[in-house]
LOVEXDO-714388 format. One line per field, with one value per residue (C-alpha): x, z, y. Coordinates in pm, 1 decimal, decimal comma. Last residue first. Layout:
N
px	c(X|...)
pz	c(Z|...)
py	c(Y|...)
***
This chain:
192
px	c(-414,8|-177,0|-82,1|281,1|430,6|427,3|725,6|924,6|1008,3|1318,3|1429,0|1403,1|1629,1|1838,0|1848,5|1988,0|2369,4|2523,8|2730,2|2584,5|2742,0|2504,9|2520,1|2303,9|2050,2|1774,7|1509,2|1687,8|1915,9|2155,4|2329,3|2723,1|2876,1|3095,9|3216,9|3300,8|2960,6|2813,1|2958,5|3065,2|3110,4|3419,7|3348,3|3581,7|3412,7|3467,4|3527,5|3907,1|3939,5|3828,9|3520,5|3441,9|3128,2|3068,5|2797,2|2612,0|2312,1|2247,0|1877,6|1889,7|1567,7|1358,2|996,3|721,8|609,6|849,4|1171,9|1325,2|1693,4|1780,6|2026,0|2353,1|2647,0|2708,3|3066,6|2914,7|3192,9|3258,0|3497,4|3512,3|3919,2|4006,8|3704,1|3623,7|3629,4|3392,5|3382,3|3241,1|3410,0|3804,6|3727,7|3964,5|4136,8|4023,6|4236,8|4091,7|4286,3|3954,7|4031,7|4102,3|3746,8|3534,1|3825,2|3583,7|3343,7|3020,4|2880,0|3049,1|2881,3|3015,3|2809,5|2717,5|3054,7|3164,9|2941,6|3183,7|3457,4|3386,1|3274,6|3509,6|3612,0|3290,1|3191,0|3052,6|2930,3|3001,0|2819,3|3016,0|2914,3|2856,4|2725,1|2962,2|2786,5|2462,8|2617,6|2847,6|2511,2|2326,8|2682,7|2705,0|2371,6|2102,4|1872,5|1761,8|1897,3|1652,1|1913,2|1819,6|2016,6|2001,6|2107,0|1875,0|1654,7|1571,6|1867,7|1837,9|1862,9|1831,2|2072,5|2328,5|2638,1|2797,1|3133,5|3320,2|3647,7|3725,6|3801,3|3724,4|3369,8|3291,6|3349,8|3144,2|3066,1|2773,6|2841,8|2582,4|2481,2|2198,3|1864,4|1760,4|1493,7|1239,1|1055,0|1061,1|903,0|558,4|589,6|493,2|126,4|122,9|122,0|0,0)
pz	c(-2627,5|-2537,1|-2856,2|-2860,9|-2799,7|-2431,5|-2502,5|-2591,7|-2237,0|-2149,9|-2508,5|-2626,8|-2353,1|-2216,6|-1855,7|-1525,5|-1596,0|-1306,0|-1232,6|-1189,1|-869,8|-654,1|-488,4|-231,8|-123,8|64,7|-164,0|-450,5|-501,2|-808,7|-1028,0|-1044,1|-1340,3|-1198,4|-1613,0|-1661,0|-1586,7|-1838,8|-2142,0|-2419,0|-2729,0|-2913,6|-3000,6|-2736,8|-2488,8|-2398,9|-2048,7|-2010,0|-2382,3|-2258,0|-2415,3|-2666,3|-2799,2|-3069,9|-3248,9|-2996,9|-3005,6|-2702,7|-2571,5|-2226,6|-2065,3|-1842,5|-1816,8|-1588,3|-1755,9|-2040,4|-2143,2|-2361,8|-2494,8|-2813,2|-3015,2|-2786,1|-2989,2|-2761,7|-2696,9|-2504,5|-2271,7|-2106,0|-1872,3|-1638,6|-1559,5|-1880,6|-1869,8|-2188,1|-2204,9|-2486,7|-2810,2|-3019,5|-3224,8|-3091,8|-2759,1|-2502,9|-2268,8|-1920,5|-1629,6|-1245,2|-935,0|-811,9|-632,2|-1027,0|-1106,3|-854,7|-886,6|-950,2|-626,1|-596,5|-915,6|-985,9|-784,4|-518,4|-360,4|-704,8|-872,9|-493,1|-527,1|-914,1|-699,2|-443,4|-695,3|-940,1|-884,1|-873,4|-1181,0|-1334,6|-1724,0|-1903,1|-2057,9|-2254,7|-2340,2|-2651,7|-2742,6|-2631,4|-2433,5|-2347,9|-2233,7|-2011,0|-1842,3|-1813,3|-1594,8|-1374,0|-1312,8|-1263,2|-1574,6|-1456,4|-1523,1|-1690,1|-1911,7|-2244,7|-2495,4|-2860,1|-3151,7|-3135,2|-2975,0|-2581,6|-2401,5|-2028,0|-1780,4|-1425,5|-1218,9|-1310,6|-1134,5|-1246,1|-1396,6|-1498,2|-1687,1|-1726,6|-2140,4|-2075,3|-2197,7|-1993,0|-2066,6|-2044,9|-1850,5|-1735,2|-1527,0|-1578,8|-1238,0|-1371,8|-1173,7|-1100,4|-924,7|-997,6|-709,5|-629,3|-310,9|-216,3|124,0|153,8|136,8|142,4|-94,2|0,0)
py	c(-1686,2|-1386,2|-1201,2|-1121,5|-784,2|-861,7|-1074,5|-802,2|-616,9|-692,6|-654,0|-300,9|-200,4|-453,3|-607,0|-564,3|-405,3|-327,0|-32,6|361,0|539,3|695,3|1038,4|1144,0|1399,4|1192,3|1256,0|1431,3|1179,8|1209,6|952,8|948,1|753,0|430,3|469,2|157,8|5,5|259,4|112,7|401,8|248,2|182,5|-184,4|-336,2|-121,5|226,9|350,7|327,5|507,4|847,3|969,6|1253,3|1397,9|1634,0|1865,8|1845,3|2126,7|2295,7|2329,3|2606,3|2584,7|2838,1|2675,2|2779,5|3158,7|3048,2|3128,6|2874,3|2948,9|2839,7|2590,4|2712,8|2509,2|2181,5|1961,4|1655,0|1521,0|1132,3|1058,0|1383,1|1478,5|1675,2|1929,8|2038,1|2441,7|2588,4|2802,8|2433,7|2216,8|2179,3|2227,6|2464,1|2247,9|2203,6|2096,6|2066,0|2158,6|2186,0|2605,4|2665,8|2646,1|2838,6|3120,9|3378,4|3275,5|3504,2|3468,2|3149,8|3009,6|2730,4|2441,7|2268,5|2278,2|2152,1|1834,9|1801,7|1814,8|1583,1|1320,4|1294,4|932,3|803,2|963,3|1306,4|1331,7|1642,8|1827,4|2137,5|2496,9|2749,7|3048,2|3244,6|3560,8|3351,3|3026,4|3279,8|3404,6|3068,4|2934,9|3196,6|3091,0|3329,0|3293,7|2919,8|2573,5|2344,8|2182,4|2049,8|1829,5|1784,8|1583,6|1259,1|1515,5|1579,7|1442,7|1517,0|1773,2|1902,3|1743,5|2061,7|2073,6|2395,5|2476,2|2802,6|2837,6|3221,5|3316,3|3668,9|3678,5|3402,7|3001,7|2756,3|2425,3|2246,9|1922,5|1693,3|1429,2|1232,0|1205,3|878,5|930,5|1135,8|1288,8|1572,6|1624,3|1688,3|1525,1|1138,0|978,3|585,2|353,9|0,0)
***
């Protein structure tokens, strides 16, 4: 039996993105974003609002990285979500972090997060209950430990870090339990 909890939200998992940009100046600056998913074969959305340090660069250049966060990365990509870069212009460097400038897109790539999504700024959508930024990828890059022997990405290598809104905690991603467009295809029969 359900019972009633506090409105929360409640989605669970919710993926841990780091959002990067540069400012006008050429500044690194990094957010932890849990707000955002994939929303075209080519596109990505992050419900991050007006304020962000982050948002504002995005604006001037055009252009930003996703990056995903792991096991290892943990503390600092927690901190990305503690600090602003509003208030804190060395949010960055205080990591010890390394970015190098991309190659497709005006934006910093973060050397020490796995997997990166190098995005042109699509549009921003301001609604009365929506503020999204959509980025286009025009490139993605992963480091060789997480790729399988056919060059793909595989998630158990990566120890990725999943969000917790209820409880706030960080989960690593491991086990594989079943695959998609499988698990579910003998309900495609007819039953007799």
């Amino acid at each position: 039996m359900k019972k009633d909890i506090e409105t929360k939200i409640a989605v669970f998992p919710m993926p841990v993105l780091m959002i990067a940009a540069y400012d006008e100046a050429g500044t690194v600056n990094v957010m932890n974003a849990a707000w955002g998913m994939i929303c075209a074969e080519d596109k990505i959305a992050l419900f991050i609002d007006e304020d962000h340090k982050t948002t504002k660069n995005i604006r001037a250049v055009k252009a930003f990285t996703v990056s995903l966060a792991d096991q290892k990365t943990m503390a600092e990509a927690d901190f990305f979500g503690i600090a602003t870069g509003n208030k804190m212009a060395d949010k960055f460097a205080r990591t010890g972090f390394h970015a190098e400038k991309s190659a497709h897109v005006n934006a910093p790539v973060i050397a020490e997060f796995p997997v990166v999504m190098e995005c042109e700024l699509a549009e921003i959508v301001e609604t009365e209950n929506l503020h999204a930024v959509v980025g286009k990828i025009v490139n993605a890059q992963a480091e060789e430990s997480v790729l399988d022997a056919k060059g793909k990405v595989d998630p158990a290598k990566i120890n990725a870090l999943i969000f917790d809104q209820f409880q706030s905690g960080y989960y690593a991603v491991g086990e594989k339990v079943g695959k998609a467009w499988n698990a579910g295809a003998k309900f495609m029969k007819a039953k007799k």
